[in-house]
C-alpha positions in Angstrom: -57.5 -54.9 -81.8 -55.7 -51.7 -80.5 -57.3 -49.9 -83.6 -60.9 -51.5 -82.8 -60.6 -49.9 -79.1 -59.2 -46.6 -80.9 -62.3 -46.4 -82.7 -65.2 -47.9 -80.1 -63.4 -45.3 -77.4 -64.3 -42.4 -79.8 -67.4 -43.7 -81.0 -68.5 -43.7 -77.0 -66.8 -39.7 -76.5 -69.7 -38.5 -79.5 -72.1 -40.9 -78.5 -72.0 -39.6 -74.6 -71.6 -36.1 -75.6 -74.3 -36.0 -78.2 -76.9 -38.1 -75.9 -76.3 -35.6 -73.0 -77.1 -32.7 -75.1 -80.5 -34.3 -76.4 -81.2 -35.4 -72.6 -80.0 -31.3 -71.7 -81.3 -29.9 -75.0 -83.5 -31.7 -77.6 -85.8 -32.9 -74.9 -88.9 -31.7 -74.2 -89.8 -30.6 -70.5 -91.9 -33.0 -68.6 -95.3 -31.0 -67.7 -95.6 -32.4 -64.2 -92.0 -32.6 -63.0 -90.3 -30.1 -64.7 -86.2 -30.6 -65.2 -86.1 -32.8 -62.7 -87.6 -35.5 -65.1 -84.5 -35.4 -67.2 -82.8 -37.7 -65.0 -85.0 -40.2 -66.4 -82.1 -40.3 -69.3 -79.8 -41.5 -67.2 -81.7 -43.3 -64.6 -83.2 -45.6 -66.8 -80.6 -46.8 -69.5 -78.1 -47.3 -66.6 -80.8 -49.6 -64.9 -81.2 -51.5 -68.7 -77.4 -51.9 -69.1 -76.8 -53.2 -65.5 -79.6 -55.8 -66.4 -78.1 -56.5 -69.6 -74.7 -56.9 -67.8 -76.1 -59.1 -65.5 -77.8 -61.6 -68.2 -74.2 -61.8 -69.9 -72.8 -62.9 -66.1 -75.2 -65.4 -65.8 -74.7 -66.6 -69.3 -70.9 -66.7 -68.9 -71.6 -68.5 -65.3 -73.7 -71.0 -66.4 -71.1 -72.0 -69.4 -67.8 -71.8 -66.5 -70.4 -73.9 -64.6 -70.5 -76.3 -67.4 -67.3 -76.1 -69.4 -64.5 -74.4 -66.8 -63.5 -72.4 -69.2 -60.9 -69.4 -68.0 -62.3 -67.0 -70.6 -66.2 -67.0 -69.6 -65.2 -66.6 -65.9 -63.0 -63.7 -66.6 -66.2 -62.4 -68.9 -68.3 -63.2 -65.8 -66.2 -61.2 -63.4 -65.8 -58.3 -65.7 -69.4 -57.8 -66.5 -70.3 -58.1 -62.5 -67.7 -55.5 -62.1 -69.0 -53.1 -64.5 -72.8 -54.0 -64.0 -72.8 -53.1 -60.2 -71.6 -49.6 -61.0 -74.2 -49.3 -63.2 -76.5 -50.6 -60.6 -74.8 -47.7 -58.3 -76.0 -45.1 -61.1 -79.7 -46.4 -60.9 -79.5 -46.5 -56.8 -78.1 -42.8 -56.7 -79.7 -41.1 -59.5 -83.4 -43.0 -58.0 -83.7 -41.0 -54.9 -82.3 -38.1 -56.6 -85.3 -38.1 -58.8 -87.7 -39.4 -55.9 -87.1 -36.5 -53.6 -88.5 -33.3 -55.5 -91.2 -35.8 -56.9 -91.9 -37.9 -54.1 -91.1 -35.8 -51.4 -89.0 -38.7 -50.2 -85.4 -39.9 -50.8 -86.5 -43.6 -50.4 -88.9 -45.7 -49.5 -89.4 -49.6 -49.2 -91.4 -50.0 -52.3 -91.2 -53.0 -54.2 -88.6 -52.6 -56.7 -86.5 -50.4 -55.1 -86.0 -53.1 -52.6 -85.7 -55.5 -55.1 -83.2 -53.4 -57.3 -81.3 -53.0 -53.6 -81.3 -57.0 -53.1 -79.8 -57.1 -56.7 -77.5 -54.9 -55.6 -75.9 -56.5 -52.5 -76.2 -60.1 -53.9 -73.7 -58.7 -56.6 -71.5 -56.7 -54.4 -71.3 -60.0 -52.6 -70.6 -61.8 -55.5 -67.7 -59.2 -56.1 -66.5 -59.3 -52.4 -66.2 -63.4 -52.8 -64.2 -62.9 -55.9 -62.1 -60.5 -54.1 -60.8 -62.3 -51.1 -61.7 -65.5 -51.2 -58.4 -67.9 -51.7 -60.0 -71.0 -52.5 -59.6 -72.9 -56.0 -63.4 -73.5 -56.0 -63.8 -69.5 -55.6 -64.9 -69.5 -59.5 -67.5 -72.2 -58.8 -69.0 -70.6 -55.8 -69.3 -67.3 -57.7 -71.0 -68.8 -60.3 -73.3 -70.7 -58.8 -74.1 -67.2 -56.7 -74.3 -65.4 -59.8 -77.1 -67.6 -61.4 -78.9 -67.5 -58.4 -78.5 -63.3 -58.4 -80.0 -63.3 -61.8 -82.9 -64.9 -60.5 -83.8 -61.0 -59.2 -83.6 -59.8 -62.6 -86.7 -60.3 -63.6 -88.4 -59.6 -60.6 -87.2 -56.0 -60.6 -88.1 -55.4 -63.9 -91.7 -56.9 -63.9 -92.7 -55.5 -60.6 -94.1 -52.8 -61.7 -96.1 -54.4 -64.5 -97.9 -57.2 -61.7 -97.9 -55.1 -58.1 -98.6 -51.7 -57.1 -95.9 -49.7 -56.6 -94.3 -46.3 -55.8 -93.3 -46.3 -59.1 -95.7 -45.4 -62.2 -96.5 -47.7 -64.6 -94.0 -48.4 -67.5 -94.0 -46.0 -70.2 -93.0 -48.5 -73.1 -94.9 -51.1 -73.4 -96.7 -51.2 -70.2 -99.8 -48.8 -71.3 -98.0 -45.9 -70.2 -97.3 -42.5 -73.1 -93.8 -41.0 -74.0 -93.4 -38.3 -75.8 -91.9 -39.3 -79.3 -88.9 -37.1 -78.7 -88.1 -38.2 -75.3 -88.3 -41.9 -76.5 -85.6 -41.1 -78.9 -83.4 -39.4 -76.3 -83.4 -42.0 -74.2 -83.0 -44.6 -77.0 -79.8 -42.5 -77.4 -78.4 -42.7 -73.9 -79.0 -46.2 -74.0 -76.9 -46.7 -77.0 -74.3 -44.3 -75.4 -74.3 -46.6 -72.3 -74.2 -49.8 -73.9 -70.8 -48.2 -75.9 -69.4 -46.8 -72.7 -70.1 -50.6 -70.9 -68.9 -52.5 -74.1 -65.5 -49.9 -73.2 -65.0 -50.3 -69.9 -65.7 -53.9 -70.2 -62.8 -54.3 -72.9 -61.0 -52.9 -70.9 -61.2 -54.3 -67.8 -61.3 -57.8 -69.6 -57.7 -57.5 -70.8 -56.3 -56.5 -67.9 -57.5 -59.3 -65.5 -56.2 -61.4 -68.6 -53.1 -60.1 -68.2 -53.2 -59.8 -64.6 -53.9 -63.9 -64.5 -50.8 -64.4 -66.8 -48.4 -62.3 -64.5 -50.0 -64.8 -61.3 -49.3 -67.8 -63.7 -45.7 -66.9 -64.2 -45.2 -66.0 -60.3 -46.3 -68.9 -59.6 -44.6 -71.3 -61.9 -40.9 -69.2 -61.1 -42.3 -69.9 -57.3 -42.9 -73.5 -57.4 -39.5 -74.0 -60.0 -37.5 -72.2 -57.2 -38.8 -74.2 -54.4 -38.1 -77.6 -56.1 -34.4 -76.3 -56.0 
């Protein structure tokens, strides 16, 4: 395992170095925009991955919800962990883009509010993890986090049914991408999906062993007060 997370944490170093020089480099330059547009690399695999993040939550939810099982609610936490600082990314590097292009740093557009809601419905779900005491903590943040996926697919087809600030979408949707840039951002995608799978790993062993220590504690607690 050790040699596994050896290998996907250099795999992740060359992918994220080689996707930011094609998003830099390789890249053409957008007509309208200019340099600006190259945010686009980042903007938009980080919004894919936190979606993607997000359907493995719900998945792992829906099983806890069904099976209690310890491993898919640890899977369920990670993945919210890691898929609201992707969500972050989207919500930072969005008005970054907007502003030059726009001439506005936000505005209450359809999916951006929408992409907010998802948002604070999973930094909620986080915040109940967090310091709620309860035993039925795991249910409740399940149940919350099939709900939250519910905005999922609202964000992502809002575009494609109402009129928004944002243009239409470029694959699939009618819309025209340059070959090259397609390929760039197919790159940062796969870059991002590496660096989540990562951090993900990561963070999933260490609330594993985290639960084991709280195990122990309290076992040696309740052995030492039947004393």
């Amino acid at each position: 395992m050790k040699r596994g997370f050896t290998i996907l944490a250099i795999v992740t170093a060359v992918l994220l170095s080689f996707a930011l020089y094609a998003a830099l480099v390789i890249a053409p330059t957008e007509q309208t925009m200019g340099n600006v547009q190259r945010i686009f690399y980042y903007h938009v695999p980080s919004a894919w991955v936190a979606f993607e993040l997000f359907l493995i939550n719900f998945i792992a939810s829906v099983f806890y919800l069904v099976r209690r099982s310890a491993k898919a609610d640890i899977l369920a936490l990670v993945t919210a962990e890691v898929g609201v600082v992707f969500c972050t990314v989207v919500l930072i590097t969005g008005p970054i883009w907007a502003r030059p292009v726009w001439g506005i740093w936000w505005t209450w557009d359809l999916r951006l509010t929408l992409t907010l809601v998802l948002w604070l419905i999973y930094v909620s779900y986080l915040v109940l993890r967090r310091f709620s005491t309860s035993s039925q903590t795991p249910l409740l943040a399940a149940v919350l986090a099939v709900f939250g996926a519910l905005d999922v697919p609202l964000v992502y087809f809002s575009i494609w049914f109402f009129r928004t600030q944002h243009p239409a979408p470029v694959i699939g949707g009618g819309g025209s991408l340059d070959p090259r840039m397609g390929w760039v951002l197919l790159y940062n995608w796969i870059a991002f999906m590496c660096l989540a799978w990562l951090v993900c790993w990561t963070r999933y062993r260490l609330e594993v062993a985290q639960r084991a220590v709280h195990e122990v504690e309290a076992m040696q607690s309740l052995m030492e007060g039947t004393r």
